[in-house]
VOKEKOL-635565 format. One record per residue (C-alpha): residue number from 1; residue in three letters; x, y, z. Coordinates in Angstrom, 2 decimals, always signed. Each point is the difference from the previous one (the first is absolute). Layout:
{seq->NUM	type->ALA	x->X	y->Y	z->Z} .
...
! end
This chain:
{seq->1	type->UNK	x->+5.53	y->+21.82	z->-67.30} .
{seq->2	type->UNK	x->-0.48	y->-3.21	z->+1.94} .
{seq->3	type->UNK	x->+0.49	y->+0.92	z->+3.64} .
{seq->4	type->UNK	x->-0.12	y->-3.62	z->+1.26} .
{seq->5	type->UNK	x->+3.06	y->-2.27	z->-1.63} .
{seq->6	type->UNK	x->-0.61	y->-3.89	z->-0.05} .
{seq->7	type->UNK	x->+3.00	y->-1.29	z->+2.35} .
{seq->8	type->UNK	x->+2.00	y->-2.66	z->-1.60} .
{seq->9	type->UNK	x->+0.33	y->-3.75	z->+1.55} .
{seq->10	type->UNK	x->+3.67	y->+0.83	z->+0.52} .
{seq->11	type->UNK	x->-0.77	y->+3.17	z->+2.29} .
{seq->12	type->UNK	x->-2.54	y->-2.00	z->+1.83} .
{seq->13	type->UNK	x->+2.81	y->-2.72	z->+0.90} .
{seq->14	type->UNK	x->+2.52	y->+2.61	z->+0.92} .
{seq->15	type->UNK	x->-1.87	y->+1.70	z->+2.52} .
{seq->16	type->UNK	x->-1.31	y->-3.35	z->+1.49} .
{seq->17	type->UNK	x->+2.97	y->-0.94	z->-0.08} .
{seq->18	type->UNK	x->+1.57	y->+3.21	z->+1.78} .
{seq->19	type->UNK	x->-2.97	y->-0.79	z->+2.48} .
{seq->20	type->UNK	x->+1.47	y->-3.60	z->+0.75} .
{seq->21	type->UNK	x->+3.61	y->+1.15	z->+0.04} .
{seq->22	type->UNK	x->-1.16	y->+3.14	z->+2.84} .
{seq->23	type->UNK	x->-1.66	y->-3.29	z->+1.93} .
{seq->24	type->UNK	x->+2.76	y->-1.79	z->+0.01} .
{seq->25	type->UNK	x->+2.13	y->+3.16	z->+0.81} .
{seq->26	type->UNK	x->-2.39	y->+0.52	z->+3.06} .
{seq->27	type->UNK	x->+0.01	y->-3.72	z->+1.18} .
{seq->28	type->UNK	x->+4.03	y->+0.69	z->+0.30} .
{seq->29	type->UNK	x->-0.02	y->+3.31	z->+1.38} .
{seq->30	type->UNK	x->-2.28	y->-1.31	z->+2.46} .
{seq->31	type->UNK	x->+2.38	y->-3.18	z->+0.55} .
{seq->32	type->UNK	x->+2.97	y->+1.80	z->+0.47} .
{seq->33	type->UNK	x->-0.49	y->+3.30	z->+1.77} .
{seq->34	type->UNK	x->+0.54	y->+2.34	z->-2.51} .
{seq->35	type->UNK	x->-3.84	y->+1.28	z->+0.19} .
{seq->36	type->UNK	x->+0.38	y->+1.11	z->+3.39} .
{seq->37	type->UNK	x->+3.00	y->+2.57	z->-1.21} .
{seq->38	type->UNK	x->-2.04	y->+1.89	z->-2.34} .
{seq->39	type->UNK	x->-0.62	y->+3.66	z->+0.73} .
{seq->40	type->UNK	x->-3.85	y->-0.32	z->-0.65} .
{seq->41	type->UNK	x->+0.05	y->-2.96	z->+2.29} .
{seq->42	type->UNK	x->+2.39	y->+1.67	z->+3.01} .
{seq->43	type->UNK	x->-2.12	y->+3.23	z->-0.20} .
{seq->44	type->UNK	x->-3.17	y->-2.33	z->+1.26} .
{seq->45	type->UNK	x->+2.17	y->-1.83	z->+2.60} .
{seq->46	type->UNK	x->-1.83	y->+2.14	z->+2.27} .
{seq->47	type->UNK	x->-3.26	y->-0.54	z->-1.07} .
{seq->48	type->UNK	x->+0.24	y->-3.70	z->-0.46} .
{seq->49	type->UNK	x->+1.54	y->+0.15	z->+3.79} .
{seq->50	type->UNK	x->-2.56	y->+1.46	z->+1.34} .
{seq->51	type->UNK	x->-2.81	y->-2.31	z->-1.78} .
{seq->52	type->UNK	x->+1.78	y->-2.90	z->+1.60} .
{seq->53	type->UNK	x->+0.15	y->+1.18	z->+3.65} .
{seq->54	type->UNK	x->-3.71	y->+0.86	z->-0.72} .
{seq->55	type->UNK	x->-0.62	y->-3.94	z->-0.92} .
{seq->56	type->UNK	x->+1.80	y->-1.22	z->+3.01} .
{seq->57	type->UNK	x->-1.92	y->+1.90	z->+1.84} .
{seq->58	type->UNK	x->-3.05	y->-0.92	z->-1.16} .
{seq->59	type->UNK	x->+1.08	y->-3.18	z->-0.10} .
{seq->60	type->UNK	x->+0.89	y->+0.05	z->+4.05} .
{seq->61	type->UNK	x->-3.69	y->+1.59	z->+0.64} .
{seq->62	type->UNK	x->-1.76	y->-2.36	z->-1.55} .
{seq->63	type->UNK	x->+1.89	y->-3.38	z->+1.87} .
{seq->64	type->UNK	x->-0.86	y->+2.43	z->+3.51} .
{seq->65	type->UNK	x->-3.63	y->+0.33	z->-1.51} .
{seq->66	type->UNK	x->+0.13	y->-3.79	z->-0.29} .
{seq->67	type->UNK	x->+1.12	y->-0.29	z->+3.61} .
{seq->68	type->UNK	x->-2.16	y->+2.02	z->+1.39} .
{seq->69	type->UNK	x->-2.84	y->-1.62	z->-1.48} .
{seq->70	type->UNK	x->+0.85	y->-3.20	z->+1.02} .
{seq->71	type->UNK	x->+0.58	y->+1.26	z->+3.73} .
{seq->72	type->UNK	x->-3.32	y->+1.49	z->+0.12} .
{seq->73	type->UNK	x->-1.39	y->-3.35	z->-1.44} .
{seq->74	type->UNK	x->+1.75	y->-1.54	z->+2.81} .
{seq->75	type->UNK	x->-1.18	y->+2.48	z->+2.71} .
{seq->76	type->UNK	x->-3.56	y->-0.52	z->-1.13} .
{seq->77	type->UNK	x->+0.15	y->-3.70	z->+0.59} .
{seq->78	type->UNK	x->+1.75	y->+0.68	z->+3.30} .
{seq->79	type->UNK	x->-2.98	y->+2.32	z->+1.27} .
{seq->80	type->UNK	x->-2.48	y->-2.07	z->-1.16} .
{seq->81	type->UNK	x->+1.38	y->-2.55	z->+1.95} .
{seq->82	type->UNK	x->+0.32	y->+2.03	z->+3.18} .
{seq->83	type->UNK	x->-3.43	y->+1.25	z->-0.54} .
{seq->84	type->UNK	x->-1.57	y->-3.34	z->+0.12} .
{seq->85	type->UNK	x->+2.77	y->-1.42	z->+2.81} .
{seq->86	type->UNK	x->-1.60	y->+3.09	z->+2.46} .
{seq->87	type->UNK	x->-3.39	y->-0.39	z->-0.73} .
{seq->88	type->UNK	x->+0.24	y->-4.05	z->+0.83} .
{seq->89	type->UNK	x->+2.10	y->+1.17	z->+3.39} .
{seq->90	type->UNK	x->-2.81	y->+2.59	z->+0.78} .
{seq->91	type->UNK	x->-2.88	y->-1.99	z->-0.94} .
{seq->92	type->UNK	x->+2.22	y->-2.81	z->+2.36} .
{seq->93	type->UNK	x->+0.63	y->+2.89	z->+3.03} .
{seq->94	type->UNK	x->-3.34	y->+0.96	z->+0.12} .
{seq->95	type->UNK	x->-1.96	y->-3.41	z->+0.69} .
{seq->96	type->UNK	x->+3.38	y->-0.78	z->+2.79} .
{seq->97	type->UNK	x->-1.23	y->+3.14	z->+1.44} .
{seq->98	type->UNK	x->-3.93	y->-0.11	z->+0.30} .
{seq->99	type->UNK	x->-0.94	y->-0.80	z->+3.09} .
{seq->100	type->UNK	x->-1.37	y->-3.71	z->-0.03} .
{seq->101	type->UNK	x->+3.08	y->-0.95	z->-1.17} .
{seq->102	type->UNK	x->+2.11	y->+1.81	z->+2.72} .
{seq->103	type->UNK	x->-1.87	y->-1.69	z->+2.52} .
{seq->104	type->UNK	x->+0.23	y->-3.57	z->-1.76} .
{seq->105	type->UNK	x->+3.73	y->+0.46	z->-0.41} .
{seq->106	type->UNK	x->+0.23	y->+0.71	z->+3.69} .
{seq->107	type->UNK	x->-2.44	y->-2.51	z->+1.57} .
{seq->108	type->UNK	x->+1.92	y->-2.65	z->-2.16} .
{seq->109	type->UNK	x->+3.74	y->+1.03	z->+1.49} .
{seq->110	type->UNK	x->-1.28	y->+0.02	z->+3.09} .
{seq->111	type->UNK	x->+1.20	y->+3.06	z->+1.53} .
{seq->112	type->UNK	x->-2.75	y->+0.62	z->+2.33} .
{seq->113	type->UNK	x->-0.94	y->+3.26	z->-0.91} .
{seq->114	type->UNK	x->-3.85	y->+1.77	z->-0.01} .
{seq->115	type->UNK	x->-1.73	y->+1.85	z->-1.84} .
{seq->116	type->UNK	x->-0.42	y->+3.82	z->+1.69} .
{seq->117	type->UNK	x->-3.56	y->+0.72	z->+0.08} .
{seq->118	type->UNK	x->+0.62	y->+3.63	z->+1.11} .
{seq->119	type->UNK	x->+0.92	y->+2.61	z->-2.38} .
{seq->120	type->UNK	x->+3.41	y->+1.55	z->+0.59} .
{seq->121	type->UNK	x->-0.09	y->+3.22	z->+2.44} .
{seq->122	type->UNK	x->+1.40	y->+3.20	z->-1.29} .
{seq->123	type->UNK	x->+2.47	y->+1.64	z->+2.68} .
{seq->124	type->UNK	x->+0.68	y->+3.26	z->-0.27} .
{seq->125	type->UNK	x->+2.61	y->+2.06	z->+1.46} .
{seq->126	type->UNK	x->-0.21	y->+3.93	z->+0.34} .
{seq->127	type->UNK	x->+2.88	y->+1.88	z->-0.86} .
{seq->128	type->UNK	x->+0.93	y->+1.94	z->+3.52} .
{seq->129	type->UNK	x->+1.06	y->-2.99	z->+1.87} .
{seq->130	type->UNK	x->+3.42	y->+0.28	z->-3.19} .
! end
């Protein structure tokens, strides 16, 4: 009544053996085509098609990813750069235009021109006389 049978040393070496021989068996198949013709492997053609255009494509998303990142990175620095090139030509546009300066710029080019001490006059012009 013993369920459980002590396996001999010879069975032991035939089915390692048997596991060698199918690696080696696979190694060739693999080598020379002849895996790829087997029904079980030609019934998942489509399967293993469709796993491949799904790794090229996630492939292709992530080097766009990558590109996109590094344009933003690059339109970061850009506008940072803008940012502080228009606040240096404000800061610069509003001391040309205060007024001491306007009227230092023009006494020193010599254009002969005065200072209006009068405030501007409004004119206005109904509309019957259109």
């Amino acid at each position: 009544m013993k369920i459980f049978k002590k396996k001999n040393k010879k069975d032991k070496d035939l089915k390692s053996g048997d596991k060698e021989q199918k690696k080696g068996s696979m190694l060739k198949d693999v080598i020379d085509g002849s895996l790829l013709t087997r029904e079980s492997v030609v019934k998942q053609l489509p399967y293993i098609l469709f796993v491949t255009v799904l790794c090229i494509f996630y492939i292709a998303n992530r080097y766009h990813a990558e590109k996109v990142i590094r344009q933003t990175v690059e339109l970061r620095k850009e506008v940072k750069e803008l940012r502080t090139e228009k606040i240096a030509v404000q800061s610069e546009l509003m001391n040309s235009s205060k007024r001491t300066v306007v009227l230092d710029s023009l006494k020193s080019k010599d254009l002969n021109l005065i200072e209006s001490r009068t405030p501007p006059v409004k004119i206005i012009v109904n509309a019957l006389y259109y």
